[in-house]
N, C-alpha and C positions, 0 to 999 in steps of 0.2 A: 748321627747320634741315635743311640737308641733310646727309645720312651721306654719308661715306668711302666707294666701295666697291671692295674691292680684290682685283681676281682672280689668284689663284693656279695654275697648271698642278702635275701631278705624275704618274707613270704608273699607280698605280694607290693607290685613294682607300677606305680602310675605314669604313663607317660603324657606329657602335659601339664601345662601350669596355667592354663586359663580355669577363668570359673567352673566349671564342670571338672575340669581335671581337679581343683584343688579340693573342691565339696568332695570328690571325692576320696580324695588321699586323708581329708578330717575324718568322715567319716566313718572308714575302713579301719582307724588306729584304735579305738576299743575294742577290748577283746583279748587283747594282747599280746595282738599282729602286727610283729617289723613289717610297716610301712614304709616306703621311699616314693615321693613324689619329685620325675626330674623332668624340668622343662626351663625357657627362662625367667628372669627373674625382673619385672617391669623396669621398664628404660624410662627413668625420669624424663629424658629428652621427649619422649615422646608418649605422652598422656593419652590413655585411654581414653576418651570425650561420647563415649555411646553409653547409654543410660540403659537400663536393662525393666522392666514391670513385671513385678513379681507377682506373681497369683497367689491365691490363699493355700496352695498343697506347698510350695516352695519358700513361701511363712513359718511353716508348723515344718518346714524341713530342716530351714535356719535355725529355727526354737530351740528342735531336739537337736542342735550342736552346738548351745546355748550361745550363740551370734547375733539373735535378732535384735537383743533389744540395746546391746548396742549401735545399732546401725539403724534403727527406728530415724532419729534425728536428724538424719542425713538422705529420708526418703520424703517422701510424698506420697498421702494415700490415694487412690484414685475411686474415688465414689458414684460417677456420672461418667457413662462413654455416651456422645452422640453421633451418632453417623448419616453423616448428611448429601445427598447424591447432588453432586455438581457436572455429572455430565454431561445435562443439554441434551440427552438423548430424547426420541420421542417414549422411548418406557420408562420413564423415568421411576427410580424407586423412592420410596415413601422417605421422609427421614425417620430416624426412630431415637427413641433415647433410652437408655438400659440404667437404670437407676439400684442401685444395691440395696438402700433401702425398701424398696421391693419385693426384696426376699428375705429379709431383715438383718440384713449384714451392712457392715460400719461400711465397708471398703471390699469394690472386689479386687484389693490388691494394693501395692506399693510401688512406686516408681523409681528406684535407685542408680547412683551415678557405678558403671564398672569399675573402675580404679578404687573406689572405695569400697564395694565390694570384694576386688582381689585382693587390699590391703588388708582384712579384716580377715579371710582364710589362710592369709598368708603369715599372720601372726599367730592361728591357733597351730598352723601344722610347725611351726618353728624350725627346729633343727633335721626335721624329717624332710624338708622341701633343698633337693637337690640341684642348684644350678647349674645350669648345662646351655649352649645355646643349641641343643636339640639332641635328636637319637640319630646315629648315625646308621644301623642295622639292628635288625630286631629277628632274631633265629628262634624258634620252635620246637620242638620234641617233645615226649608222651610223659617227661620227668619236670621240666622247666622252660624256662623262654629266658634266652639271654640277650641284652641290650647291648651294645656296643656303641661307648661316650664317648666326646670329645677330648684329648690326650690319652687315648690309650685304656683308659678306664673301663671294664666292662663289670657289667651288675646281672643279676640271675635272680629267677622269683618263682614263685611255684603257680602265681596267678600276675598276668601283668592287664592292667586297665587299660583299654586303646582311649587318650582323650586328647589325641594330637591330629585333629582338627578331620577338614575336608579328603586332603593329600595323607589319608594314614598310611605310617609305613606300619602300624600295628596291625591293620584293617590286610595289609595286604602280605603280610606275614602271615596271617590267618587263611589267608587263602578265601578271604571271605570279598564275591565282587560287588556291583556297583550298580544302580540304575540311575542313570544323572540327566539333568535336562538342563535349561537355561531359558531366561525370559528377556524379550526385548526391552528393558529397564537396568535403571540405576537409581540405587537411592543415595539421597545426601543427607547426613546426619550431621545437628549442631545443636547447641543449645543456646537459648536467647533472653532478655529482660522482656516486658511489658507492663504498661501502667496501669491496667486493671487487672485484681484478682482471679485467677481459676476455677477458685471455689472447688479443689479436687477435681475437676472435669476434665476428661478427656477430650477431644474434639478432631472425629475421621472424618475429613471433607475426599470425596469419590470421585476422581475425574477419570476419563479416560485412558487418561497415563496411568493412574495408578494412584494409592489413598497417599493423603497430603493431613501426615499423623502429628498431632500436639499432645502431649502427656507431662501432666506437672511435674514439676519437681519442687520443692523447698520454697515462702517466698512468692516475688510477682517474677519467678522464673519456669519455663518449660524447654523439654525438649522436643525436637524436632525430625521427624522419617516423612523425608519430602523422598515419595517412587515416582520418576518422570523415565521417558523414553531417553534412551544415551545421549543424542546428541544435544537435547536441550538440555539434560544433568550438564555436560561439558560447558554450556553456555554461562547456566548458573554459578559454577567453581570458576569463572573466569572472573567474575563480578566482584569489584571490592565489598567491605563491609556493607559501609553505606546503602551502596546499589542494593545489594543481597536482604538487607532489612527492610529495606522499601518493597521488594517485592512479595515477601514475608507477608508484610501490611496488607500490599493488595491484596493476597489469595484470602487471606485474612478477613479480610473486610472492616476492618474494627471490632472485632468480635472481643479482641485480647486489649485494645487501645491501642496505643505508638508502640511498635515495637522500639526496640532500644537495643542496647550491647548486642551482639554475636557473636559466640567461639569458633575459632578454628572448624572451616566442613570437613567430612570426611565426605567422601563418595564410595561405593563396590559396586559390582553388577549382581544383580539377583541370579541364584541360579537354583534349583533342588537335587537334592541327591538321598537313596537310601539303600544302606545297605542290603546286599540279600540275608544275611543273618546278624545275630548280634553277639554271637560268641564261637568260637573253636579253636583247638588247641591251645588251649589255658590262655586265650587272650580273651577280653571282652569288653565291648566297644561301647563308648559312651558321648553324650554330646554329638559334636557335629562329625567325629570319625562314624557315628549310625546315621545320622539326616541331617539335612540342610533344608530348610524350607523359609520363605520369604519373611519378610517382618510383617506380619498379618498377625492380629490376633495377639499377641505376645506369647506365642507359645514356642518359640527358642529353647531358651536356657530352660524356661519352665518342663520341656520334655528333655532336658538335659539333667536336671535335679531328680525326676520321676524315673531315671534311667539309675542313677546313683541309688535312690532311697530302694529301688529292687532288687539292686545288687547286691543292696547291704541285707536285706529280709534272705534270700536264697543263701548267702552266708552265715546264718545262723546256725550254731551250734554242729558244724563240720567242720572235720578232721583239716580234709584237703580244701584249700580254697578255689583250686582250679582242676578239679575234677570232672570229668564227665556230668556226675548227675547236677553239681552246682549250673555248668555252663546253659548243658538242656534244660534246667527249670529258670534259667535268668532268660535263652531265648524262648519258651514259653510264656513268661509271664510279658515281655516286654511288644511282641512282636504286634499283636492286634495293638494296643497304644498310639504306636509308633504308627504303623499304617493307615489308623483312623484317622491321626492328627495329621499324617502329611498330605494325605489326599482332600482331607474337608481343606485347609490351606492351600494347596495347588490350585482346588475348583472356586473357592472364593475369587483367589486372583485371577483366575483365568475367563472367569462370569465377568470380570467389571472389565477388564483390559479389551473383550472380546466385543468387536462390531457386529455380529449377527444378530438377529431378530431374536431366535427362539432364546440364546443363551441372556439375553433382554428380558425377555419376557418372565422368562423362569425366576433371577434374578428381582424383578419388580413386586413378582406375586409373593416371595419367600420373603422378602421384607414386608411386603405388605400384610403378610400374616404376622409377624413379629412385633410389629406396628399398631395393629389391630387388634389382636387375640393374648391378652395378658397371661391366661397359662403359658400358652408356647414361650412368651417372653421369657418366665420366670424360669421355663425348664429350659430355655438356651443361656439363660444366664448364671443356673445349677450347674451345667456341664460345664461351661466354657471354665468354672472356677474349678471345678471338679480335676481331684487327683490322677483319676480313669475316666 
């Protein structure tokens, strides 16, 4: 039987439909730019359960696509991170607490559930979001980049956004390679009940393995990024409710009360990866098709938003959206960002995970200044909220 196939033109073509992909495809449609965003389209079956902390640049991002404040109610602000060293090592570092109020801000940020974040771009882009259960070929030349869908369908775009993930096949249409690593770790992500308040407070207990993250959400509820070494993540996913919340408690200490309910875990293996560029031949890579870096820091999605909000500035008031001088001024602006943030993330986690002395010691002193020294605090806690 032969297929149907039927081509489409548009001027610039998202591939991907996760969060970064979608911010994207909102974003790009003023102006008066056939947009197409194809990727799939969330499987009720199988609910997204990872909660995402948004910084203050990815607030004012949401703002300007008038999204935030319906999704206000559905976050949690996070006003208080404390990071407390549970190592047991003999360098032991200070705990410190990072208080926003400090620099005179309500919140350095919001805690939000994914699914309800994908539901909320996924209703502004409407009829422009393309279901697809993916791209099947993605071809290049000096006029356009054409897609190749599922039955037969193929789409063309004068600029296509790479936002399909780790494994891009946009990234590698581009011809653009890879620097990828991997960490002896897995995190398992859940969300859970407890009987005493938050009060906005984060709480990063530092072990060995890896931080053992709690970040409010809504309510006497938080979510959970437990980084343990593989084999004991495997041990933990083996563990009914019950058992899993009880141990919850111990690491815990009573800090939150009884833990209570638990959703469905997820586990992955941590690994990093960053592109050697972030644009060529009219493709240009956003989200995790540029970097993967560990759940440290909340700075994921947040350099996945900063990747969007720059692509949309370097498109301003140009002809061609995937021209030359757009592509070299989006990897100019993006590439020191990207590189700063995945490296201070790499060495964070590789300082706490690592058994050496000096990588100890360096580690002890740097919180110890942090701990100590209220400028420094207040200027790591400028950046860390910081757009750039």
């Amino acid at each position: 039987m032969t297929e149907e196939r039927i081509q489409t033109h548009c001027d610039i073509a998202v591939v991907g439909a996760g969060p970064a992909g979608l911010a994207a495809a909102v974003a790009l449609r003023p102006g008066g730019r056939d947009v197409v965003c194809t990727g799939p389209a969330p499987d009720p079956s199988k609910p997204d359960r990872r909660t995402t902390a948004l910084l203050s640049g990815s607030l004012q991002f949401l703002e300007s696509l008038g999204l935030w404040d319906g999704l206000r109610d559905a976050a949690a602000p996070l006003r208080v991170l404390h990071i407390i060293d549970r190592t047991g090592r003999l360098f032991r570092a200070p705990d410190i607490v990072f208080d926003a109020a400090e620099i005179g801000e309500e919140a350095f940020g919001y805690n939000i559930p994914n699914d309800v974040l994908v539901r909320a771009l996924l209703g502004r882009l409407g009829d422009a979001h393309l279901p697809t259960t993916g791209v099947e070929a993605v071809e290049a030349d000096r006029e356009s980049v054409r897609l190749s869908l599922p039955g037969g369908r193929r789409l063309s775009a004068r600029l296509v956004v790479g936002a399909d993930g780790r494994n891009s096949l946009c990234r590698e249409a581009a011809g653009i390679g890879t620097r990828s690593w991997t960490y002896d770790q897995t995190a398992i992500v859940a969300n859970f009940n407890h009987s005493r308040p938050h009060h906005g407070a984060c709480t990063e207990l530092h072990f060995c393995s890896g931080p053992f993250t709690v970040v409010p959400l809504p309510g006497d509820r938080s979510s959970l990024v437990w980084v343990e070494r593989p084999a004991e993540a495997a041990r933990l996913m083996e563990q009914d409710e019950a058992a899993f919340a009880a141990t919850i408690g111990e690491r815990l200490q009573g800090m939150f009360g009884d833990v209570g309910e638990v959703s469905a875990r997820g586990a992955f293996p941590l690994a990093g990866l960053i592109a050697r560029g972030m644009a060529r031949k009219r493709i240009a890579l956003v989200g995790e098709a540029a970097h993967v870096i560990p759940p440290i820091g909340a700075q994921g999605l947040n350099l996945g938003f900063r990747d969007v909000t720059d692509l949309v500035s370097c498109l301003e008031g140009v002809a061609d959206p995937g021209g030359p001088a757009v592509l070299a001024a989006y990897e100019r602006t993006r590439r020191g960002d990207v590189l700063a943030r995945t490296f201070a993330t790499d060495l964070l986690n590789r300082t706490l995970i690592s058994g050496l002395a000096p990588f100890q010691i360096a580690r002890g002193m740097s919180f110890a200044g942090l701990a100590t020294m209220p400028p420094l605090r207040r200027l790591a806690m400028r950046q860390g909220m910081s757009a750039r």
